[in-house]
C-alpha positions in Angstrom: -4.0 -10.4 -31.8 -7.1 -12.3 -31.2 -10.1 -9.7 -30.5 -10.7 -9.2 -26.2 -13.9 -7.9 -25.6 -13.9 -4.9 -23.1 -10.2 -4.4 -23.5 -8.8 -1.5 -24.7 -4.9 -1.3 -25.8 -1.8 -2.7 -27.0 -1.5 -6.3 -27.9 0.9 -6.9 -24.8 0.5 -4.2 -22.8 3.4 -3.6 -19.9 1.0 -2.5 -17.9 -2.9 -3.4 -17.3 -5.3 -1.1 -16.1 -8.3 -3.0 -14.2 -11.4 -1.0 -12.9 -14.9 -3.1 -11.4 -17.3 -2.6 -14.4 -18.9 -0.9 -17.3 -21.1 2.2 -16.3 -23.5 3.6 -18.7 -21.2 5.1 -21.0 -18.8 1.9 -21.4 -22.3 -0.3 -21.5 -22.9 2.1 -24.6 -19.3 2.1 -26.4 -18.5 -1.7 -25.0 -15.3 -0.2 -23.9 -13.6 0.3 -20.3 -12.9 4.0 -18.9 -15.0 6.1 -21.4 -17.3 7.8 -19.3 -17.1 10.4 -16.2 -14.6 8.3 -14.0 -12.4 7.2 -17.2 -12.1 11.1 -18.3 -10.7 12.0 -14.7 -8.9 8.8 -15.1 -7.4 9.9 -18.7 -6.4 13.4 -17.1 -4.8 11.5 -14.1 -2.7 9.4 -16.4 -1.5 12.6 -18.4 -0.1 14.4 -14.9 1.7 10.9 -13.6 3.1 10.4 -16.8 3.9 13.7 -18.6 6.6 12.7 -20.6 5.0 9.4 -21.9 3.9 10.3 -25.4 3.2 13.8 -24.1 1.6 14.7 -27.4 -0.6 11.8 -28.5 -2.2 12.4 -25.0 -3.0 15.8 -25.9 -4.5 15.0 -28.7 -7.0 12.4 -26.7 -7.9 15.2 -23.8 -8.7 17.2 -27.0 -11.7 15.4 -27.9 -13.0 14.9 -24.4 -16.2 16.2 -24.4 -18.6 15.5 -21.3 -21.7 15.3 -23.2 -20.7 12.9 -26.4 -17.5 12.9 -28.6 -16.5 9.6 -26.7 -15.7 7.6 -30.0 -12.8 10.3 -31.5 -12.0 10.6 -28.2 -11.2 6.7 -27.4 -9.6 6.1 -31.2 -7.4 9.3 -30.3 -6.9 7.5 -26.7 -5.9 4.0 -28.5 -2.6 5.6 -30.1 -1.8 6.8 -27.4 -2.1 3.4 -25.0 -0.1 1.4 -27.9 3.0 4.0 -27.5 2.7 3.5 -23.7 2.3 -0.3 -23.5 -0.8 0.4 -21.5 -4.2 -1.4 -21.7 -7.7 -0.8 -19.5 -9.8 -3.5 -18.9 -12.7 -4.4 -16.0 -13.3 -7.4 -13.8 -17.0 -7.3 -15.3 -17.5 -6.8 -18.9 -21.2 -5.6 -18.3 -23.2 -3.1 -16.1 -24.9 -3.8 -13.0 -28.1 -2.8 -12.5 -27.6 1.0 -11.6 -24.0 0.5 -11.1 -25.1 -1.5 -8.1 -22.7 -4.2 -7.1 -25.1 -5.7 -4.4 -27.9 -6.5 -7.1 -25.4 -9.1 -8.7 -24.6 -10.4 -5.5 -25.9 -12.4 -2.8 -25.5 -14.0 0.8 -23.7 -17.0 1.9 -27.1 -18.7 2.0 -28.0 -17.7 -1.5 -24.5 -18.7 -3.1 -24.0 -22.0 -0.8 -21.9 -23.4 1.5 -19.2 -24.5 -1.7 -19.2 -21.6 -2.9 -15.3 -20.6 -3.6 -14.5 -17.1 -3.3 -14.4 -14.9 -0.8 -17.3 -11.7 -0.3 -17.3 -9.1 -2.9 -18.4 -7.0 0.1 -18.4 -6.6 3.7 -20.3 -3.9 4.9 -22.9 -3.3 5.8 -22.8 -7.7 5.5 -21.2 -9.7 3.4 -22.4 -10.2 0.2 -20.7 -12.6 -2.5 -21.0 -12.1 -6.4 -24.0 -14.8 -7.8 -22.5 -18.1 -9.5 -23.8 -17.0 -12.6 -21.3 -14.1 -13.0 -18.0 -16.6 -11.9 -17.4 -16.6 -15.6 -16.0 -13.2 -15.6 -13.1 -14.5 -13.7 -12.4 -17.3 -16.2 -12.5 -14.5 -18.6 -10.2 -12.0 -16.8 -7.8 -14.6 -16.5 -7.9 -15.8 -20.3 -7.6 -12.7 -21.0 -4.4 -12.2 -18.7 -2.5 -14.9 -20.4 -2.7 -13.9 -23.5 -2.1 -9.9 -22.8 1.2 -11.2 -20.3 1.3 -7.4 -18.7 4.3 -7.3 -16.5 1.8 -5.0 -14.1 -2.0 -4.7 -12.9 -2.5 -1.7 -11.5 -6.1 -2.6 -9.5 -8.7 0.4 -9.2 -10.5 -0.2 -6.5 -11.7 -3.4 -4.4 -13.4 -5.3 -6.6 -10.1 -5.4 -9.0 -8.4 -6.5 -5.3 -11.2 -8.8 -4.7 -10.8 -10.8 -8.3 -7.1 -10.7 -8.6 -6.1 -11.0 -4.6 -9.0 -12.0 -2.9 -8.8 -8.9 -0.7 -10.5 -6.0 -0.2 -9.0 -3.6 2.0 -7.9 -1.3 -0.8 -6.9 1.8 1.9 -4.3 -1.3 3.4 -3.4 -2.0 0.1 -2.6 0.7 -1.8 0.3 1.5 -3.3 2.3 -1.8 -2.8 3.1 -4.6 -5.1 1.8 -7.6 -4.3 1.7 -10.8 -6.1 -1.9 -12.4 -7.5 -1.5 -16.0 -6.7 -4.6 -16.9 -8.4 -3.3 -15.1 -11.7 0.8 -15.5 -11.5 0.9 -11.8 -11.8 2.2 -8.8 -10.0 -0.1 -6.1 -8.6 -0.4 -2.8 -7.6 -3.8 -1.5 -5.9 -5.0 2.5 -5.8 -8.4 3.8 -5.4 -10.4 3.3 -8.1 -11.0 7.1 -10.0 -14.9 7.0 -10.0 -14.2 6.9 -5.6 -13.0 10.8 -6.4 -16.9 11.5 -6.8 -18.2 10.6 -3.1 -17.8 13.2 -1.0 -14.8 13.9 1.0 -13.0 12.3 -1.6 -11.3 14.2 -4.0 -8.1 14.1 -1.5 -6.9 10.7 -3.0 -6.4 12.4 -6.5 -2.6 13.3 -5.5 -2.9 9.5 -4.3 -4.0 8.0 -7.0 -1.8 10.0 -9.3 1.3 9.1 -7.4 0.1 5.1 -7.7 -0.1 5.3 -11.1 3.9 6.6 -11.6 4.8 3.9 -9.7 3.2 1.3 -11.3 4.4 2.5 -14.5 7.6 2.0 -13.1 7.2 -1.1 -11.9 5.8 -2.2 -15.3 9.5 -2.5 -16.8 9.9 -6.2 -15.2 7.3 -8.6 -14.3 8.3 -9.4 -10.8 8.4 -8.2 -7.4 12.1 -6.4 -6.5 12.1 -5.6 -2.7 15.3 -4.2 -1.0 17.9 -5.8 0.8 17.3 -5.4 4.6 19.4 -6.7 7.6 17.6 -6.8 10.7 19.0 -8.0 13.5 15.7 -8.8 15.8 15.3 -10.5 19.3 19.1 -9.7 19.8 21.3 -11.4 22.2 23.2 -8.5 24.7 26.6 -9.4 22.3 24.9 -8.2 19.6 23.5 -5.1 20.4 26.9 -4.1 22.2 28.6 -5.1 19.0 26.1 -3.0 16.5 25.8 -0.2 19.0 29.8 0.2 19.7 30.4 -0.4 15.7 28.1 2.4 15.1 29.5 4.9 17.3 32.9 3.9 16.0 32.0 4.4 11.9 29.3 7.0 12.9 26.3 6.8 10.2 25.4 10.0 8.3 22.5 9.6 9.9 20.5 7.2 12.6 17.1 6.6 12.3 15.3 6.2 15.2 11.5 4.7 16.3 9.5 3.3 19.3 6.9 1.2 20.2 4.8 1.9 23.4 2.1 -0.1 25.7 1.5 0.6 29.2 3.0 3.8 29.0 6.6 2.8 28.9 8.6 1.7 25.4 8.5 -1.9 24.9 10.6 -2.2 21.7 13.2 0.5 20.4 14.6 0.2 16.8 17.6 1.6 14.9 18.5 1.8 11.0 21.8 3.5 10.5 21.1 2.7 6.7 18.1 1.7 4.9 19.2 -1.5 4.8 21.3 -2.3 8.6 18.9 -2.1 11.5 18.1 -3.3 15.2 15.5 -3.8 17.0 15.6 -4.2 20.9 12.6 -5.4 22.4 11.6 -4.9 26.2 8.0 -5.9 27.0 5.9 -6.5 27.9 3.5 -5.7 25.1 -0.1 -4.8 25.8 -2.6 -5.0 22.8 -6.2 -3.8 22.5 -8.8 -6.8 22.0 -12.1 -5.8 22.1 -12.9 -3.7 24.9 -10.0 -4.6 26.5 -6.1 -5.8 26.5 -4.2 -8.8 25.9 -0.6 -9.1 27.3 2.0 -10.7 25.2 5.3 -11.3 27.7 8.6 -12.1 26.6 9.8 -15.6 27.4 13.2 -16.3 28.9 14.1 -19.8 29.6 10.6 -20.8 28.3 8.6 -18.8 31.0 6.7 -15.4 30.7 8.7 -13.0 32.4 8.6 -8.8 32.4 10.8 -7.9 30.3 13.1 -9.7 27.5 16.5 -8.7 29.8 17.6 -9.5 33.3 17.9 -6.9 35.5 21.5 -6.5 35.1 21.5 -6.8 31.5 18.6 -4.2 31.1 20.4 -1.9 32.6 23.5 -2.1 30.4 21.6 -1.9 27.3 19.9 1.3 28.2 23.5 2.6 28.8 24.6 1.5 25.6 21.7 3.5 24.2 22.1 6.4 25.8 25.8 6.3 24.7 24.0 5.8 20.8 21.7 8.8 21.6 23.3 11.2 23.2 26.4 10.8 20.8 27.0 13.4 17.9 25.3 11.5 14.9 22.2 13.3 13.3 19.1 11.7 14.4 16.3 11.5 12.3 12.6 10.5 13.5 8.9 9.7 12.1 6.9 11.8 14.6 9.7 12.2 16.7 8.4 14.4 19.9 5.8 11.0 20.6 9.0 9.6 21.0 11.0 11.9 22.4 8.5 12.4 25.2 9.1 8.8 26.0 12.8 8.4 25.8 12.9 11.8 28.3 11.8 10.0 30.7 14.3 7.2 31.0 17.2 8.8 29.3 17.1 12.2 28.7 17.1 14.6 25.3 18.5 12.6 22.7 21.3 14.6 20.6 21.4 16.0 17.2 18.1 15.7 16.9 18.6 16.8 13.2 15.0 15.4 11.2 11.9 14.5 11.5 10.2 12.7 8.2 6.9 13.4 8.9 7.1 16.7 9.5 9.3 17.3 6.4 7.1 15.3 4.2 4.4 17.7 5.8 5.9 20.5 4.6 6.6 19.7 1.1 3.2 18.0 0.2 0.7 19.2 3.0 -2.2 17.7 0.7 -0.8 14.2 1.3 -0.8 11.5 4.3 2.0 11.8 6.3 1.8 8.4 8.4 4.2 6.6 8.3 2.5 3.9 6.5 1.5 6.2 3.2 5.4 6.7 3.2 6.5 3.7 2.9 3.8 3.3 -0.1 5.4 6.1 -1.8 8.5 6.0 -1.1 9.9 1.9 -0.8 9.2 -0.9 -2.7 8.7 -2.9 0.8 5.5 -5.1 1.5 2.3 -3.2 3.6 4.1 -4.0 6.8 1.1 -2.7 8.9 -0.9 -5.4 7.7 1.6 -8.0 9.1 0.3 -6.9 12.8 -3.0 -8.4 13.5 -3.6 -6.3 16.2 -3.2 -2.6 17.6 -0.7 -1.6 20.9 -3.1 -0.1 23.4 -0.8 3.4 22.3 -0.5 4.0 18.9 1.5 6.8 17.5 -0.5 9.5 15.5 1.9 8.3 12.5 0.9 5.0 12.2 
């Protein structure tokens, strides 16, 4: 294989490891992951993926030592990424001035108005990475067609910046998503150096539980989401049909959620399998904008009305989900007493009111997130679906 400077693995690595840049120890050893941040980073590997080579990992955290050692260390660590099929690598193959992202980077003003890319940063302003550095880019991706990982897990936001031109890494995380610029599938997690700012140390389950995942996801290069059939902005026919056709081949259980504005539910969805679901809308919906609201109406006929149903027909579909609730099926919920506390006071107590997921997930990892977001990251293969929203209801459950 032709020699990739900064790259440290296999010579076609399943999966591809990106961070931001060299600190002081990679600046020393030209290598990625070697100093504080890669150690954690090595340890966090060896808990997501304990039966990966368990013993040439061992004998890599052997040599880990925090004050020098790092060369037996990363020739130890090297066996042990070509048995995996894993490879590290950085967006920058150099150090910024005191690991200081800003001092490579500049405003709009100073890049100009052609400039191509999006900020590197946005807060406190937004800053973009100086023209002279662009060449890093051409490099990453050089370096991506000849490696051909299957995967890029992306530490942190300036791996999402480079490879998806996005930097919300907390929206991110944990879903595969494809990098257009590249031709390559991507998973984003924190990046492992965020573990030393304080208040931070929480994401290491997080991070860990990224990583097993996109090891997983390293055995094929492209994006497998499930099947789902949603039946959404339903005609009355339809929701009579799916709502009689459940009660008739009752589900093991029905999964149940809500939406709220205004104080009153505006949209009510059921899954009676994680594939077959319905969503029956009300309105109207009332979003936050600024300091104050925005109402989006449903339109009947082509003119904003109250609510998606007539009168009459309103009225018949809350019967025919009072029949679905109040029925003997187990019903499960995400946060279910927000819920509940709505549905009581149009319907009544639902029945069987046999699970709640975010009180179970509570239970069995209480060091995790439990929204219903983090979830869905751990626990599907579907897209970030909270980033499809542009905006907030004015009531938003404390799971989401």
């Amino acid at each position: 294989m032709t020699y990739l400077p900064g790259y440290s693995g296999p010579p076609n690595p399943k999966m591809l490891m990106i961070g931001e840049a060299y600190g002081a120890d990679e600046d020393k050893m030209k290598m990625p992951l070697v100093g504080g941040s890669g150690k954690m980073h090595w340890g966090m590997l060896g808990e997501a993926l304990p039966d990966v080579y368990p013993e040439l990992h061992f004998k890599a955290q052997k040599e880990i030592s925090w004050d020098w050692g790092m060369l037996a260390w990363a020739k130890q660590r090297d066996e042990w990424l070509h048995a995996a099929g894993i490879g590290f690598t950085n967006v920058l193959n150099f150090r910024p001035p005191n690991n200081d992202m800003e001092a490579i980077s500049g405003s709009k003003a100073e890049v100009g108005a052609n400039y191509p890319y999006p900020p590197i940063a946005t807060s406190p302003r937004n800053l973009y990475l100086r023209p002279e550095y662009l060449g890093e880019l051409d490099r990453l991706e050089n370096d991506l067609a000849i490696l051909k990982p299957n995967v890029c897990c992306l530490m942190g936001n300036t791996a999402c910046w480079a490879m998806l031109g996005q930097l919300n890494i907390t929206a991110l995380r944990g879903t595969t998503t494809w990098s257009e610029r590249y031709g390559v599938k991507c998973l984003p997690t924190f990046h492992p150096a965020s573990l030393l700012y304080e208040g931070q140390w929480r994401r290491r389950p997080i991070i860990i539980a990224d990583y097993v995942k996109a090891y997983r996801e390293s055995d094929y290069p492209e994006i497998r989401r499930p099947h789902r059939s949603i039946i959404i902005n339903p005609s009355i026919e339809e929701v009579e049909k799916w709502i009689l056709d459940t009660l008739a081949y009752p589900p093991e259980s029905l999964t149940i959620d809500t939406e709220t504005s205004g104080g009153m539910i505006d949209t009510i969805g059921f899954a009676r399998n994680e594939s077959d679901a319905l969503v029956v809308p009300f309105g109207p919906h009332r979003q936050r904008k600024g300091t104050g609201f925005t109402i989006i109406y449903p339109e009947r006929d082509g003119k904003k009305v109250t609510s998606y149903w007539s009168v009459a027909e309103e009225v018949y579909v809350w019967k025919l989900i009072w029949r679905l609730l109040a029925s003997p099926i187990g019903k499960s919920f995400q946060n279910g007493t927000y819920d509940i506390q709505y549905i009581m006071k149009i319907l009544g107590i639902p029945n069987n009111m046999a699970d709640d997921t975010m009180l179970a997930w509570h239970a069995l990892y209480p060091e995790l997130p439990k929204n219903l977001g983090f979830l869905g990251s751990i626990l599907t293969n579907d897209i970030a679906w909270k980033q499809l929203r542009r905006s907030k209801s004015d009531t938003e459950k404390r799971d989401e």
